[in-house]
LUMBA-177970 format. One line per 3 residues: number of its first residue (from 1); their letters; for each residue z, x, y of N, C-alpha, C. Coordinates in steps of 0.02 Angstrom, whole numbers, plus 50000, padded with zeros to 5 digits. Atoms other than C-alpha are relative to their C-alpha. Layout:
BEGIN
NUM = A = Z,X,Y,Z,X,Y,Z,X,Y; ...
***
This chain:
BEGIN
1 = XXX = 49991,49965,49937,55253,55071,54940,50072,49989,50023; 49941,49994,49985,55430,55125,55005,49994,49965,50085; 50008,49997,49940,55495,55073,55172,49988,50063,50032
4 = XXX = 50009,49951,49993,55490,55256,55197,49917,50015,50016; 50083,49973,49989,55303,55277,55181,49988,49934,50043; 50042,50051,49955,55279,55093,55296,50032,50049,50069
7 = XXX = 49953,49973,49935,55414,55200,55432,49947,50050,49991; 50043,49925,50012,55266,55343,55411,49941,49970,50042; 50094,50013,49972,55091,55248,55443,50034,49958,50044
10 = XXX = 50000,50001,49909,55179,55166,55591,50007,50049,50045; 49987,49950,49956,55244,55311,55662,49947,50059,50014; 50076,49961,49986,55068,55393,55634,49957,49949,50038
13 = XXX = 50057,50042,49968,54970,55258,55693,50025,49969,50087; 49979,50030,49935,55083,55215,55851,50016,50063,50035; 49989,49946,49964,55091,55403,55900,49950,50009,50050
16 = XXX = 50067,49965,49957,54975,55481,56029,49993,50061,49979; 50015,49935,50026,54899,55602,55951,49953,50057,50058; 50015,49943,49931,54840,55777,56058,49888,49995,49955
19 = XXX = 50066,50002,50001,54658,55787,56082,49968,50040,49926; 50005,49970,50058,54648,55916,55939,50003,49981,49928; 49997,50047,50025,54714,55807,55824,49951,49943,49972
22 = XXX = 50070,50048,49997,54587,55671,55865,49931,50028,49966; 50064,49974,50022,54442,55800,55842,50011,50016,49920; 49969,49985,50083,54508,55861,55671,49983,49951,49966
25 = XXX = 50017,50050,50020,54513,55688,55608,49955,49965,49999; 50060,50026,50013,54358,55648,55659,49933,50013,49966; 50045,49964,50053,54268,55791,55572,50022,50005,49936
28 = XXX = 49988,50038,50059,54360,55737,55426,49946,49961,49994; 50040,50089,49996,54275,55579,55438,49942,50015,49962; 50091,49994,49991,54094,55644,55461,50005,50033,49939
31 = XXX = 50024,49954,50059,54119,55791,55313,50000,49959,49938; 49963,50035,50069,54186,55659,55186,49944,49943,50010; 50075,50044,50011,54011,55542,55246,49945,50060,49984
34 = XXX = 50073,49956,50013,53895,55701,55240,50007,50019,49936; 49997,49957,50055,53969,55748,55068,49957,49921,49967; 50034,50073,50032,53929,55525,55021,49919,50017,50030
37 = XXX = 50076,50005,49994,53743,55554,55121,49978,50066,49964; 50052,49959,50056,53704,55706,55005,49999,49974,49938; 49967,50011,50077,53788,55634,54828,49910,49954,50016
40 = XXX = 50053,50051,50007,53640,55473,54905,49935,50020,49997; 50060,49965,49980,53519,55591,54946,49957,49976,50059; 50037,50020,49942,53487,55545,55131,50002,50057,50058
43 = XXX = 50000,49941,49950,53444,55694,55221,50001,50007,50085; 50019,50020,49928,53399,55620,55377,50073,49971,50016; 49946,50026,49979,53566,55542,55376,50064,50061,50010
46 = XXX = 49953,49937,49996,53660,55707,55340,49973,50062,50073; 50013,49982,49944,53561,55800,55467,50023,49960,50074; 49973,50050,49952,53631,55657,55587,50072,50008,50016
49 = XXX = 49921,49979,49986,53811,55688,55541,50022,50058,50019; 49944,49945,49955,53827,55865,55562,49960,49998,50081; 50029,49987,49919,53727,55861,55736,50065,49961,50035
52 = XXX = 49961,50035,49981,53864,55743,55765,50095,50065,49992; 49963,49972,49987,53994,55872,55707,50015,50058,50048; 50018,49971,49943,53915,55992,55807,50027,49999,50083
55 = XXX = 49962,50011,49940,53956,55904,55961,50053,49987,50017; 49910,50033,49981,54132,55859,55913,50023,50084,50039; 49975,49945,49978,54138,56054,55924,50008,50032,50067
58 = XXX = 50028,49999,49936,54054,56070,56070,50053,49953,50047; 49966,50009,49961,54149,55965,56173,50089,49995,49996; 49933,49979,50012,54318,56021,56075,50019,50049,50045
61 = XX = 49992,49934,49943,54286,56176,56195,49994,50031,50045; 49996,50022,49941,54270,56120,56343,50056,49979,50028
***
């Protein structure tokens, strides 16, 4: 790892990121666990995540 890429994930991690941002990254999150709770085959758990993405949307648009 360069100092270049450590001058990067501070300057990402010490930014304030815009609400949009935040939501984005967080339905990252959830798609990249609902893609691990299907590979496991936990339905009940994938039905959990998107209800969860659902509401990121939902209150993205508000």
């Amino acid at each position: 790892m360069t100092s270049e890429d450590l001058r990067a994930i501070v300057a990402m991690e010490t930014r304030a990121p815009s609400r949009a941002d935040e939501v984005r990254a967080l339905k990252l999150c959830l798609r990249h666990l609902i893609r691990d709770a299907e590979a496991l085959e936990l339905p009940t758990v994938v039905t959990a995540l998107e209800t969860a993405v659902t509401a990121l949307d939902s209150a993205a648009a508000r």
